[in-house]
N, C-alpha and C positions, 0 to 999 in steps of 0.2 A: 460237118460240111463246111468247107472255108471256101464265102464266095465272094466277089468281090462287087461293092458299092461305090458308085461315084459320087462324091461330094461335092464337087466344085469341076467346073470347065473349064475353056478356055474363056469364052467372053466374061464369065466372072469373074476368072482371076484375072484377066484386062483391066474391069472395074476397081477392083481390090486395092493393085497396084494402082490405078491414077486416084483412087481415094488416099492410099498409105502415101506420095509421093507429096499432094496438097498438104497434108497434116504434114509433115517433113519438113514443108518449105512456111507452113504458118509457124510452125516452131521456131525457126531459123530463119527466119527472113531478114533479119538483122547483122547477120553473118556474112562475112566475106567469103567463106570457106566452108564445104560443108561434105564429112570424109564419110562415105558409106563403105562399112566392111562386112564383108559379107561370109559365114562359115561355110568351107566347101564341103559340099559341091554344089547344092540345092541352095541354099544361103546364099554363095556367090549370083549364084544362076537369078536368082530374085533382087539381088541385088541392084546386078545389070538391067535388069528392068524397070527398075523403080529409076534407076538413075537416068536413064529413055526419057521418063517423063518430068526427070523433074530439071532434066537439063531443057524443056521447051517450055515450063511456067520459071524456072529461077534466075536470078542473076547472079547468086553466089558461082564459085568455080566449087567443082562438085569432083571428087576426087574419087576411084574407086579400090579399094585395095581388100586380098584376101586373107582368112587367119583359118589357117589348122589346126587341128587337133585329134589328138588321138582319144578315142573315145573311150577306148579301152584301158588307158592308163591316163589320165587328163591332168593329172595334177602338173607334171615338167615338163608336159610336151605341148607346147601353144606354140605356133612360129603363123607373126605378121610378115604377109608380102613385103613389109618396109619396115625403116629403122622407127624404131619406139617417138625417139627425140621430133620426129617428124609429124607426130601425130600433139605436139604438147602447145598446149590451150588454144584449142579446133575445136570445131562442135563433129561429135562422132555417132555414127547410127550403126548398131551391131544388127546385122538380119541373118535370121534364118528358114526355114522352108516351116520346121513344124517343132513344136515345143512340148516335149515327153514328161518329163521331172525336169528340167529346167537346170541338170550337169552341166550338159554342153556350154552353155550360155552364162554359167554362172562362172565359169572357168575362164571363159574368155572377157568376162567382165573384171576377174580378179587381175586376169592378166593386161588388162590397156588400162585398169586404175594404177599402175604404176609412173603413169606419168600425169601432171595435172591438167586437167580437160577445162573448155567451154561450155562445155552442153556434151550432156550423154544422153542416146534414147536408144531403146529396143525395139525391137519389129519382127515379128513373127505370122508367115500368111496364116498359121493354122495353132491356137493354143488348143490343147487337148485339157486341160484341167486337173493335171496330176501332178503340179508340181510337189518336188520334195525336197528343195531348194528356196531360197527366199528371192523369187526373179521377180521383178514389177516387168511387165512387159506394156510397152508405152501405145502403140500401133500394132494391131492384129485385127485381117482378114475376116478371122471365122475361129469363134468359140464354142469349142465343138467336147459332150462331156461322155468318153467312150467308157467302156470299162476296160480294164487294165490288161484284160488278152486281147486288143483288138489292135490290130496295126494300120497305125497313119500313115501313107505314102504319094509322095509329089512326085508326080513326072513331069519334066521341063523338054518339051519339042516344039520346034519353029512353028510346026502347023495344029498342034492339036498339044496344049497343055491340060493337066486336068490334076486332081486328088481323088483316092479311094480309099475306102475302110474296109478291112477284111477283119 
């Protein structure tokens, strides 16, 4: 039987987000600049959200940019919305919607360590607890410990956001 569970809503993930956005900005509040990139599509999508709140508590200039990846072959295929040189010694927030084994993320942290940073943190609304990777993830939502057949999934809509486990 595959049914489907809600784990989180809309007004929770509202909370989430204006909790992950405060921790953001006590991190960096000493920063001029403060570059949220977000993995599409979900990642992105949370991103812009986080960036909602935390452009009405920061004074830093808050930048938003996006990074792909192919999931399916991840090692060469990472491409930032912008040039590398543009992100070197900024403080950088990588977010994503939901954290599986910790690939995705560990990819894309291989790939912006190639320039030297100010401050690196991680953000993830949803760790699932199956990393198989070495991710520190700095800010998460909801630590949630499934078993390995169960699928996490974020839907981002203007009027009704939510997460379910099937």
């Amino acid at each position: 039987m595959n049914s489907k569970h809600k784990i989180l809503g809309q007004d929770r993930i509202n909370k989430i987000v204006k909790r992950i956005a405060f921790q953001i900005h006590e991190k960096n509040q000493n920063e001029s600049e403060i570059i949220l990139i977000g993995i599409l599509k979900n990642g992105f999508i949370l991103s812009s959200l986080i960036e909602k709140e935390l452009q009405k508590i920061s004074k830093s200039k808050i930048q938003l940019l996006s990074i792909k990846v192919n999931k399916k072959s991840p090692l060469n295929s990472v491409e930032l919305s912008s040039d590398l040189n543009k992100i070197k010694d900024k403080s950088l927030v990588l977010i994503d919607d939901v954290l599986n084994s910790g690939k995705t993320l560990i990819h894309c942290v291989k790939y912006l360590l190639d320039v030297p940073l100010a401050n690196f943190n991680t953000v993830v609304l949803i760790d699932r607890n199956h990393k198989k990777y070495p991710i520190k993830i700095d800010f998460k939502g909801l630590s949630l410990s499934t078993s390995i057949r169960e699928n996490v999934s974020v839907v981002f809509d203007k009027s009704n956001s939510y997460a379910f486990i099937d």
